[in-house]
C-alpha positions as CSV (number, residue, x, y, z in Angstrom):
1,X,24.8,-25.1,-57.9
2,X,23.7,-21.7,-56.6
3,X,26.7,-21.0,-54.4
4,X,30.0,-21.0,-55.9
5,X,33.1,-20.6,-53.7
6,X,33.8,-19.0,-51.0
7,X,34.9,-15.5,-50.8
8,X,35.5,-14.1,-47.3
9,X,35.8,-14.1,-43.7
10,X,35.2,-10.8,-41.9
11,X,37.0,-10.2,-38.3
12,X,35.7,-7.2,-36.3
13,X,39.2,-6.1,-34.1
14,X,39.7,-3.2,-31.7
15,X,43.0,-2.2,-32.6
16,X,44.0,-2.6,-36.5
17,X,47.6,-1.7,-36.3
18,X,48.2,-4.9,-33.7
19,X,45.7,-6.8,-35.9
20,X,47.7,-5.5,-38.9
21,X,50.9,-6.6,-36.9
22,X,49.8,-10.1,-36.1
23,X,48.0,-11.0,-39.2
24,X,50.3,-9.4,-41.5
25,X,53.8,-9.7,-39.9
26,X,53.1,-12.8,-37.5
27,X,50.9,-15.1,-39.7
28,X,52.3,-13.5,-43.0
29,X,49.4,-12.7,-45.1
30,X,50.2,-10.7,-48.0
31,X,47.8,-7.9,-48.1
32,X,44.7,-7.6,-50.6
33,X,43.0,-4.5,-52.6
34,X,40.7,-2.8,-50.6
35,X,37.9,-1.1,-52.7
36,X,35.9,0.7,-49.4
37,X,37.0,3.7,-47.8
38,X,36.4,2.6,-44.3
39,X,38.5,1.3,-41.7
40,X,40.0,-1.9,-42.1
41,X,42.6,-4.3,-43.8
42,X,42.1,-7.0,-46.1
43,X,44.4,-10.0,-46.6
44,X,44.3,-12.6,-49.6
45,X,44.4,-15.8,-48.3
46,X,44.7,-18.5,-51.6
47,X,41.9,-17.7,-53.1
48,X,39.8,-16.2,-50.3
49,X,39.9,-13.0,-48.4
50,X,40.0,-12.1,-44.8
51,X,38.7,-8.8,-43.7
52,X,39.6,-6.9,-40.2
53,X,36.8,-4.1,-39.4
54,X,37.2,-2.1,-36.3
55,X,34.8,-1.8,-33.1
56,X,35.5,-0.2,-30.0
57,X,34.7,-3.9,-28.3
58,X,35.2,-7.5,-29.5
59,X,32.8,-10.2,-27.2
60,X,34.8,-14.1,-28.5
61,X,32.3,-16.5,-27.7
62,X,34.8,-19.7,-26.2
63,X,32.5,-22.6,-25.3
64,X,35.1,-24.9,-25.1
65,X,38.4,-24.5,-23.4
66,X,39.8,-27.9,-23.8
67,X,39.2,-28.3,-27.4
68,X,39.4,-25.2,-29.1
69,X,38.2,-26.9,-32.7
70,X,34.8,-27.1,-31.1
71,X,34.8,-23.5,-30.8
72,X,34.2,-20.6,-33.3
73,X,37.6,-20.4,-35.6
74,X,39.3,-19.9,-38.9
75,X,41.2,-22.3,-39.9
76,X,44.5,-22.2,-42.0
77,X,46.8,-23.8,-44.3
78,X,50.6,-23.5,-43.1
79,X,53.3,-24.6,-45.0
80,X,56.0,-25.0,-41.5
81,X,53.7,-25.1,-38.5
82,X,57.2,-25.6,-36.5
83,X,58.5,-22.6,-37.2
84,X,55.4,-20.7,-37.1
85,X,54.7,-22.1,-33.6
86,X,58.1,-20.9,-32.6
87,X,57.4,-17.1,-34.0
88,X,54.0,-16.7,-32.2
89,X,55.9,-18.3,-29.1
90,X,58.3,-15.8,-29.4
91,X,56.1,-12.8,-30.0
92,X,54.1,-14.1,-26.1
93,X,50.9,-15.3,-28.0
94,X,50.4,-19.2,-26.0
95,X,49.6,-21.6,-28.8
96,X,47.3,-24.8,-27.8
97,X,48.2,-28.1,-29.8
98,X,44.9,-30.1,-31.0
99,X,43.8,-32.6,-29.3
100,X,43.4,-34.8,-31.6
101,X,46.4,-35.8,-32.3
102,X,46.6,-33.8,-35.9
103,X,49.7,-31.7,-37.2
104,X,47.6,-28.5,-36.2
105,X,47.7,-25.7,-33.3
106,X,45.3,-23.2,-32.1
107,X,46.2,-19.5,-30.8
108,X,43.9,-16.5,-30.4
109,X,44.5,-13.1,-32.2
110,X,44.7,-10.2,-30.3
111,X,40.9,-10.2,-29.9
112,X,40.1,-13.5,-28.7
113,X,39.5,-14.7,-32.4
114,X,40.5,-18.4,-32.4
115,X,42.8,-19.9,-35.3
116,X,43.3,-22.7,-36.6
117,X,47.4,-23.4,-38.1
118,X,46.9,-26.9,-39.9
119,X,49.5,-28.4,-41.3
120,X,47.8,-31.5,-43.0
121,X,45.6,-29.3,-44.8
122,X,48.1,-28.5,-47.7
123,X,49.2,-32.5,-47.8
124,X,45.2,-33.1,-48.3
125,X,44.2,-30.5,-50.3
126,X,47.0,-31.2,-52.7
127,X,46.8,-35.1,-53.3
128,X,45.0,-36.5,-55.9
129,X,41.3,-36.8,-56.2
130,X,40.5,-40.9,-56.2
131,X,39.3,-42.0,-59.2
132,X,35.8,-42.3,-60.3
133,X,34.0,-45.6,-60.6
């Protein structure tokens, strides 16, 4: 296989200290090593990275307002989507539940970046593989 994994995810944000606040307080991404000398944050998500560079203007590109899964996001793992729900709430970010019907919300960061919070994702990732034939 010529590719193998899947390293990062690179958010360009206006304002990196309410980025910072949001990603790193809010969502609770522990932060990762940052190697380059420009502006920016990096968090380790799992195994992955995310990366915040700054520009003066951010353009989100939301085709779809009534299911936000069919748009451009990133989506997450969460462990307590409840509670997590309750502290974005709390901070005035609106949160959008899927449509589907799935344990799973959608909220934008503070540029317009659509998430995904998925709780199933840990149940699936987690269970066992089915046996081979």
């Amino acid at each position: 296989m010529v590719i193998t994994g899947f390293l990062h995810a690179a958010l360009v944000v206006t304002d990196l200290p309410r980025s910072a606040h949001f990603y790193g307080e809010l969502l609770g991404l522990p932060l990762a090593d940052r190697p380059l000398d420009f502006p920016g944050i990096w968090y380790q998500v799992g195994e992955m990275q995310l990366h915040l560079m700054t520009a003066e203007q951010v353009i989100p590109d939301r085709v779809n307002d009534q299911k936000w899964g069919r748009n451009r996001h990133l989506a997450f793992g969460v462990a307590d989507l409840a509670r997590l729900r309750q502290r974005l709430m709390a901070a005035g970010y609106g949160v959008q539940p899927s449509t589907s019907g799935r344990s799973a919300l959608f909220v934008t960061d503070p540029d317009g970046h659509i998430l995904e919070l998925n709780a199933e994702f840990n149940a699936e990732f987690n269970a066992e593989p089915p046996a081979l034939p």
